[in-house]
BANUFI-186020 format. One record per residue: x, y, z of N, C-alpha, C in turn. Coordinates in steps of 0.02 Angstrom, whole numbers, plus 50000, padded with zeros to 5 digits. Layout:
XYZXYZXYZ
...
END
This chain:
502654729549186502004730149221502044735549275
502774736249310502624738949350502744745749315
502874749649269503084757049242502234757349216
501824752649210501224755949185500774757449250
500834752349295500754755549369500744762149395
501634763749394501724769649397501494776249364
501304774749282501044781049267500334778249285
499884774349282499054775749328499094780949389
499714776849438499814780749520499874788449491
500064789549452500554796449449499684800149408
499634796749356498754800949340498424802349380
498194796749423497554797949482497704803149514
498464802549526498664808049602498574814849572
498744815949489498504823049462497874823349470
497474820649460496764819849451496464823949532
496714820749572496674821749643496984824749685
497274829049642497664836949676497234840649697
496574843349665496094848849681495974847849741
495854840249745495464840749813495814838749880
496374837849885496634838249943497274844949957
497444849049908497684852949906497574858749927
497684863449978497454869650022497084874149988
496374875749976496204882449958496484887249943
496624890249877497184895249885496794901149793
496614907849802496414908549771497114912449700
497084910849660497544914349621497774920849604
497194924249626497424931949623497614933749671
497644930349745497914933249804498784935249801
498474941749822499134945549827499324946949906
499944947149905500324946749959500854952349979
500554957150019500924964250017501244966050095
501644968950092502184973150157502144977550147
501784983050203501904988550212502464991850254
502834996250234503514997750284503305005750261
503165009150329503245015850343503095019050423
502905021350412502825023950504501995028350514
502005032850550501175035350574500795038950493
500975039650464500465040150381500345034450362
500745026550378500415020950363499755019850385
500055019750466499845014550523499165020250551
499025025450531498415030950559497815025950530
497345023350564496665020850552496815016250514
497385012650522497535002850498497665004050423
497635007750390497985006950315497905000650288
498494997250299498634987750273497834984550281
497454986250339496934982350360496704985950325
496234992250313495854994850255495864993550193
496494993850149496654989850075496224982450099
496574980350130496354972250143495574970550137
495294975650194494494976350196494084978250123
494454983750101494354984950042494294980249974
494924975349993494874972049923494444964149946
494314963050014493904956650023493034961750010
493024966749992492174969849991491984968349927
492494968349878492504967149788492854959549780
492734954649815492964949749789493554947749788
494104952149804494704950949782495074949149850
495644946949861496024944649915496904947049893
496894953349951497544956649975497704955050041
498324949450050498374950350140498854955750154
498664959750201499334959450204499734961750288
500164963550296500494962550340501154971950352
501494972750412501554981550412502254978850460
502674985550441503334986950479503334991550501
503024996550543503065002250555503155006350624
503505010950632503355012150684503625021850683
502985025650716503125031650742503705034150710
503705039050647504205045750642504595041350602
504655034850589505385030550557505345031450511
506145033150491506405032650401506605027250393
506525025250322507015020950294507545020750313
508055026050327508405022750349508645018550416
508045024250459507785018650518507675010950500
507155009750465507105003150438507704998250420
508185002750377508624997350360509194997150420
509405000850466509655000550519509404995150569
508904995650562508444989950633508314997550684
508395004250682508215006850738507235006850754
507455009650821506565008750848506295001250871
506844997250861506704988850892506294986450811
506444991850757506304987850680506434982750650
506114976450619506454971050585506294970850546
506334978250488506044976550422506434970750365
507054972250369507494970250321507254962350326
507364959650391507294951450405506504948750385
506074953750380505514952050367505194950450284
505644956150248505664955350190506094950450166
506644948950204506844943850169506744937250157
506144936650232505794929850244505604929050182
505124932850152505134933350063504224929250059
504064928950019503184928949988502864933749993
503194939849977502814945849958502614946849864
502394947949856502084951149808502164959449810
502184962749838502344969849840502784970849930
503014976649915503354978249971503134986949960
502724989549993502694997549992503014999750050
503585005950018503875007950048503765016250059
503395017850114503385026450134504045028650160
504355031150145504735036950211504465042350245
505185044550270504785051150323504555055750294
504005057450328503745063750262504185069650235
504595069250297505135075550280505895073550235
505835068050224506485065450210506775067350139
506095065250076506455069650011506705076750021
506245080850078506535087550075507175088150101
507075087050164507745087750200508385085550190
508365077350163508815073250150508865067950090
508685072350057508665069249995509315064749952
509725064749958510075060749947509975052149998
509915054650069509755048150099509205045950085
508625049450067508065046950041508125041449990
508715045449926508705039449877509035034349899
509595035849919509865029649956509465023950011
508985023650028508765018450065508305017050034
507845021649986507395018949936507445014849896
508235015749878508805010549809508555003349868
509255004749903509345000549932508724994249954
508124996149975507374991550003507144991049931
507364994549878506964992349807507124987049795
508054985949786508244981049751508344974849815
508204975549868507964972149922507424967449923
506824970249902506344966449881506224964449814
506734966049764506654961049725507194955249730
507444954949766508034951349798507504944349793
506884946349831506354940149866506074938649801
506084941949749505394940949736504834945149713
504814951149750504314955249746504544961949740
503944966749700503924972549675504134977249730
504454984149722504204990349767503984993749756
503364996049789503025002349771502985006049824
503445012849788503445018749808502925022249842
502435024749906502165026949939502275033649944
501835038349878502375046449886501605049949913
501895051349979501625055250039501425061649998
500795065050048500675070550049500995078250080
500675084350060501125090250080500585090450153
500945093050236500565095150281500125100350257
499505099350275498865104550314499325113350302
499725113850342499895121250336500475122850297
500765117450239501145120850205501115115250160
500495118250102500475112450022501025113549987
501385119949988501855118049921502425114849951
502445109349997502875104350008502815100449962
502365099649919502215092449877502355093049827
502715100349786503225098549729503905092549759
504095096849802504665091049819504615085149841
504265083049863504005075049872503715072849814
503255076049769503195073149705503995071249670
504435077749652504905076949593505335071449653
505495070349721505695065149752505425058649726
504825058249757504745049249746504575048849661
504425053049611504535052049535505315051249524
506005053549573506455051249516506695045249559
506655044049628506615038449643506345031049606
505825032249589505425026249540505625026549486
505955032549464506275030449374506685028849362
507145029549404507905027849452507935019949434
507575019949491507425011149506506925006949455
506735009849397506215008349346505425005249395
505635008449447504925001349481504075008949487
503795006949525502985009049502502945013849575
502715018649554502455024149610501595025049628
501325024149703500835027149707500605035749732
500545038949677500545048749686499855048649740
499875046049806499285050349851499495054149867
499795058649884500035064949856499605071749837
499815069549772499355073249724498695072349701
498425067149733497745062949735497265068849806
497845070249860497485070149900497545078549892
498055082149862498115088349833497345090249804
497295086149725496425086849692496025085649735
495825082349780495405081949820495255088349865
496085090649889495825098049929495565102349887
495785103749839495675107149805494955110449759
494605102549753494025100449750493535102649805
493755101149868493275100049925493595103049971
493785110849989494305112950036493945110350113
493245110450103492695108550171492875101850195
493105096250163493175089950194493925087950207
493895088750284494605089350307494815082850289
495575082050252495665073650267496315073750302
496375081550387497055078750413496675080750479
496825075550517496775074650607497065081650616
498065080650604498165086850647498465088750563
499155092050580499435093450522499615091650483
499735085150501499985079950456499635073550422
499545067950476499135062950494498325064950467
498295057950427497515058250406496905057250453
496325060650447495795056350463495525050550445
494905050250452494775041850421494815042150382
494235049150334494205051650264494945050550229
495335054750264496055051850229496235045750236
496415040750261496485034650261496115031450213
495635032350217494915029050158495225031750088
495245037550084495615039750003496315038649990
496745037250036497195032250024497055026750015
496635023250056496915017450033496135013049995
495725018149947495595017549884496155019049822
496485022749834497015022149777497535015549770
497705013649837498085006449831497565002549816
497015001249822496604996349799496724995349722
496535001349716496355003149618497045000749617
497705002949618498285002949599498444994349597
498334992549654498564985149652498114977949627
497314981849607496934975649564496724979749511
496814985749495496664986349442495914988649418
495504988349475494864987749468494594995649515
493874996849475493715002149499493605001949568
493345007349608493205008849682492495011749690
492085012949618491405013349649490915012549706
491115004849703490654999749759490864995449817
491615002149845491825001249910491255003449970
491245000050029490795003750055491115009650102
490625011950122491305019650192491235015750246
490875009750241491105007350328491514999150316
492075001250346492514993450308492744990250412
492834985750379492694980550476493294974650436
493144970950498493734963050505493674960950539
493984955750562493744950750642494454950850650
494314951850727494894951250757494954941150763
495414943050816495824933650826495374929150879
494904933250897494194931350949493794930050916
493564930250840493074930950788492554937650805
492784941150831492444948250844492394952850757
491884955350763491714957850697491864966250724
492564968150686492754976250705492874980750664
492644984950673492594991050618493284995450595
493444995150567494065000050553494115007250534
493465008950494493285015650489492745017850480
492455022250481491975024050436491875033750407
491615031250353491565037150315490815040150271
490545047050302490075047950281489675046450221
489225045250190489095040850140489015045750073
488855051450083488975057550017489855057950043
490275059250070490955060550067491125052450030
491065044850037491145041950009491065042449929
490605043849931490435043149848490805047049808
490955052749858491515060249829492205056449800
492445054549853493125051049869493265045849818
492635043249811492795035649756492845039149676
492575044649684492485048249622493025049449601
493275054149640494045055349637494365049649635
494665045149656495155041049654494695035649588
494285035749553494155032349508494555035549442
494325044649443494635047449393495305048749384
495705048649457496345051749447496855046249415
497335049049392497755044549363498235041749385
498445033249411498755030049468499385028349428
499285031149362499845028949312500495028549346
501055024549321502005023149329502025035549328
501875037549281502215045149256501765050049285
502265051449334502205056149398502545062849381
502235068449362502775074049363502595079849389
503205082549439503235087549489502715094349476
502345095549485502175100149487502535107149461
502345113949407502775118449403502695124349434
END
């Protein structure tokens, strides 16, 4: 008597999982950003985020960054960094990893080496890395062969997935030399920020960027309703265009 007990107790309580069990939607993805001022210029992590709560979808996510840092800053702990301990806390779903913009050029061997190293790091937890392959500065584009053929043999290396803004934001100049997308020489404007981080959108649900809007907001921890960017509404429509057509594909190749 009492084992038929037990399986009733044990049915009902399935039965009655939905409803006392935390809200939790299934496609929520769970991402780490680790890079320094090309992340963190006009909230990045918070823009994707804004971005993917405008289409329904739910990306939290959360940033390691700080001013000028490499990877190998990161994996050192310099700059008062705690990337390593953060990733290892672990419930990521992605871990994007930028370096210094100068680093495939200059130091390319340490480049791969800390790229290896935070790849197979985060899958240590659990979760994917995706490669973050930076753009060439404002006054010297043909930097971006070498940061292309960098973060392409990095990701083939490591078999894991590359995002080319890059070369995203290359077609775009190229397209539109009139719509600046750099503050100074380096560092994006909003416009840039916004076309970045429509390509991580697309890249990480898969889904188009048509019917992002150019003005993306959040509430702060006061319930304050705050804006994070905004972007003219013909340069929007430009931008989504582009990052709808370009190709976010794994096969990245250097420029000749």
């Amino acid at each position: 008597m009492r084992h038929r007990n037990t399986r009733f107790e044990f049915l009902v309580l399935i039965l009655l999982l939905p409803a006392w069990l935390p809200a939790q939607q299934a496609d929520t993805l769970r991402v780490l950003f680790v890079g320094n001022s090309f992340t963190y210029y006009w909230n990045l992590p918070q823009v994707v985020q804004a971005m993917a709560k405008s289409q329904g979808s739910v990306i939290l996510t959360r940033q390691s960054t700080s001013g000028g840092a490499s990877l190998e800053d990161h994996w050192k702990g310099a700059k008062g960094l705690k990337t390593k301990a953060l990733i290892e806390a672990g419930g990521w779903d992605y871990v994007v990893l930028q370096d210094h913009s100068l680093q495939p050029i200059n130091a390319p061997e340490t480049f791969m080496e800390y790229g290896k190293k935070f790849g197979e790091l985060a899958r240590s937890v659990g979760a994917a890395p995706l490669y973050f392959m930076t753009w060439a500065y404002a006054s010297n584009p043909l930097m971006q062969g070498a940061l292309t053929e960098g973060y392409a043999k990095l990701a083939t290396e490591m078999q894991a997935d590359v995002i080319p803004v890059g070369p995203l934001w290359t077609s775009v100049r190229q397209l539109r030399p009139d719509l600046d997308l750099f503050f100074d020489d380096k560092h994006p404007t909003p416009e840039g920020t916004y076309l970045t981080g429509l390509a991580f959108f697309k890249k990480l649900t898969g889904k188009v960027v048509s019917k992002i809007p150019e003005r993306l907001s959040t509430t702060d921890l006061q319930g304050e309703h705050t804006y994070l960017l905004f972007v003219l509404p013909e340069d929007a429509v430009f931008l989504r265009q582009c990052a709808d057509m370009f190709d976010l594909g794994n096969t990245v190749q250097a420029p000749k």
